[in-house]
N, C-alpha and C positions, 0 to 999 in steps of 0.2 A: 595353725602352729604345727601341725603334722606333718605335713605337705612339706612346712620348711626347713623342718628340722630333716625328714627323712631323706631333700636336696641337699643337705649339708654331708649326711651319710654316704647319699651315692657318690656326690662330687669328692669324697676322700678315699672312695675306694673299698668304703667298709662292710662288712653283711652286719645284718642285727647282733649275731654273736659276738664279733670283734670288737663292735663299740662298746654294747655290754660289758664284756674281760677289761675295757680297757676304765671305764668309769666304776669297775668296783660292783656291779650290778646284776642279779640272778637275769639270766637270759632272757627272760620273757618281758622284764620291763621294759628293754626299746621297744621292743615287739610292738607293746600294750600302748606305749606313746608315739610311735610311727604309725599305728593303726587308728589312733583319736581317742581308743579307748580308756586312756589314763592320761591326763590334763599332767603337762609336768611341774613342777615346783620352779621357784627362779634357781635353786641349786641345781636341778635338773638339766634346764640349760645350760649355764654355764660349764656342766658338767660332759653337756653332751656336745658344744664350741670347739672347750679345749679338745675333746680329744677326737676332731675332725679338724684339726688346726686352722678353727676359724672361730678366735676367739673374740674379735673383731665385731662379730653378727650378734655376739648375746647381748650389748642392750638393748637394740633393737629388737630382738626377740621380743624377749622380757617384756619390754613396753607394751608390745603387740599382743600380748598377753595377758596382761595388766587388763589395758583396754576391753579385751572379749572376756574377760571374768567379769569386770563391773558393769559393760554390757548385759551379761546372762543375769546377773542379778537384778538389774533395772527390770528385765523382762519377765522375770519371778515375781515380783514383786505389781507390775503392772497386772500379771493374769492370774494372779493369785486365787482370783474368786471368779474367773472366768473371763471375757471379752466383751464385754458390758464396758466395763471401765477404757479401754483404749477407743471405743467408739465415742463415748463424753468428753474424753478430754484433750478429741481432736474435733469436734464443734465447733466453739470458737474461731478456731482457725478457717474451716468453711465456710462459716459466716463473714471470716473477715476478707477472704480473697472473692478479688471481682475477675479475674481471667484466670479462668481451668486451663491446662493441655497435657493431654491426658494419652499414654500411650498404653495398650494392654496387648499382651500377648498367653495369656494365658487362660485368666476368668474373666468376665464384667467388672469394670470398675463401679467402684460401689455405689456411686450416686444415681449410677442405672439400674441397678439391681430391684427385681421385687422383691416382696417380701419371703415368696417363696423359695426362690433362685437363694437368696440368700439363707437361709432357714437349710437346705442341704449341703451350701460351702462347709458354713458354720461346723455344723453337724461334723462332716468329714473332716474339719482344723482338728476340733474338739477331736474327736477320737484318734487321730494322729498325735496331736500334742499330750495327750493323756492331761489336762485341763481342766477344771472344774465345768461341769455342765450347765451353763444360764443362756444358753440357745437362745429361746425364747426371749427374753431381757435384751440379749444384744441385739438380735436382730430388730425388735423395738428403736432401740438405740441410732442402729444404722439408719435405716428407717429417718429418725428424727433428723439427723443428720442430711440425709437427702432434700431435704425440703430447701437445701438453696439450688434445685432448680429448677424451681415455680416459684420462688419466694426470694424477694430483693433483684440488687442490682448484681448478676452474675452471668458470666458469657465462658461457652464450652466447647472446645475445640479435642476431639474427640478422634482416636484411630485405632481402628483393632485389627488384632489379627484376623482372618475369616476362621480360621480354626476356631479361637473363642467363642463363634455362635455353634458351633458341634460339641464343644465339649457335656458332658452327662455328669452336671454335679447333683441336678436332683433329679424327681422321676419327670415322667412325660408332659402331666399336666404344666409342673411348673415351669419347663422349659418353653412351652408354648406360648403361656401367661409373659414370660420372658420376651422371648420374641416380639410379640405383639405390641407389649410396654416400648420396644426400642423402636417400634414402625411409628405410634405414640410419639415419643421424646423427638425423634427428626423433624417432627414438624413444626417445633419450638422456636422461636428467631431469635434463642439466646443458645441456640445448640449446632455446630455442627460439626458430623459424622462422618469419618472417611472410614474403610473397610480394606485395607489389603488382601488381595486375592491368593489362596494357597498357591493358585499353579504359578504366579509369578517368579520368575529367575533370580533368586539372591546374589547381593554382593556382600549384605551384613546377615547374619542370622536375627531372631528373634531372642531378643533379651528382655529383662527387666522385670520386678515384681508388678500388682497391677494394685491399687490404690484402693 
């Protein structure tokens, strides 16, 4: 919402003060909502539309707003007592698909992970999200969840970044443990692994979260 509202700004020609004077608003509140800092109201919008004369964009705003407010509460609500619970009640779901493809560019997707690797993600979410601490629990959880693949009918088509196996979410041992598990899981005939190479020459970057 910031991002779009402070394109609206620029494209009128305005600094933060002028829109400010012109909605009626001590100076620091666009500031505070062109920066992320202060979520705006739907009066806000519309307020801040008109007077970039583009009054045009505030439903669309608004909705888009709408949307990532009940988003963040979904998400409140999900982690409310930690990461426990979104590990349970995407289960099912693992259970029920029979063809994984799976691209990561950042950590191990999860159904690779050991318990350690995952035990330091966690760890670092947790203290990033400032989130109730059940470490221990979810990674349990995850854990449980991996079990479809050595169990049932499931097949995994699998690619990472090569940076992924360098990254230091935990210490050395379990990075190793890590490793080892993935030399492990290739040799599965319901798994396969492809590894993009860092030095290779991009035409797309690496995107995407990793599962």
């Amino acid at each position: 919402m910031a991002a779009r509202l402070q394109g609206l700004m620029k494209d009128a020609g305005l600094s933060g003060h002028e829109l400010a004077a012109r909605c009626g608003w001590h100076k620091s509140k666009s500031s505070r909502i062109a920066r992320g800092k202060t979520p705006p109201s739907d009066a806000d919008i519309r307020a801040w539309c008109a007077a970039c004369g583009a009054d045009d964009h505030a439903a669309d705003i608004i909705a888009a707003s709408r949307n990532a407010e009940s988003m963040y509460v979904e998400w409140r609500q999900i982690h409310r007592d930690g990461m426990r619970r979104i590990h349970e009640q995407t289960t099912p779901l693992y259970q029920r698909t029979r063809s994984f493809r799976v691209y990561a560019s950042n950590v191990m997707p999860g159904m690779l992970e050991t318990a350690g690797y995952t035990t330091g993600l966690l760890k670092a979410i947790t203290a990033f999200q400032g989130t109730p601490d059940d470490v221990a629990d979810a990674v349990a959880a995850r854990q449980r969840r991996s079990r479809v693949l050595r169990e049932g009918d499931h097949r995994f088509a699998v690619l990472l970044e090569e940076t992924v196996l360098y990254y230091l979410v935990s210490d050395d041992a379990a990075m190793a443990e890590q490793l080892e598990h993935l030399l492990s899981v290739m040799g599965q005939p319901n798994v396969s692994l492809g590894i993009i190479p860092a030095r290779v020459r991009r035409t797309v970057w690496p995107l995407g979260p990793c599962c």
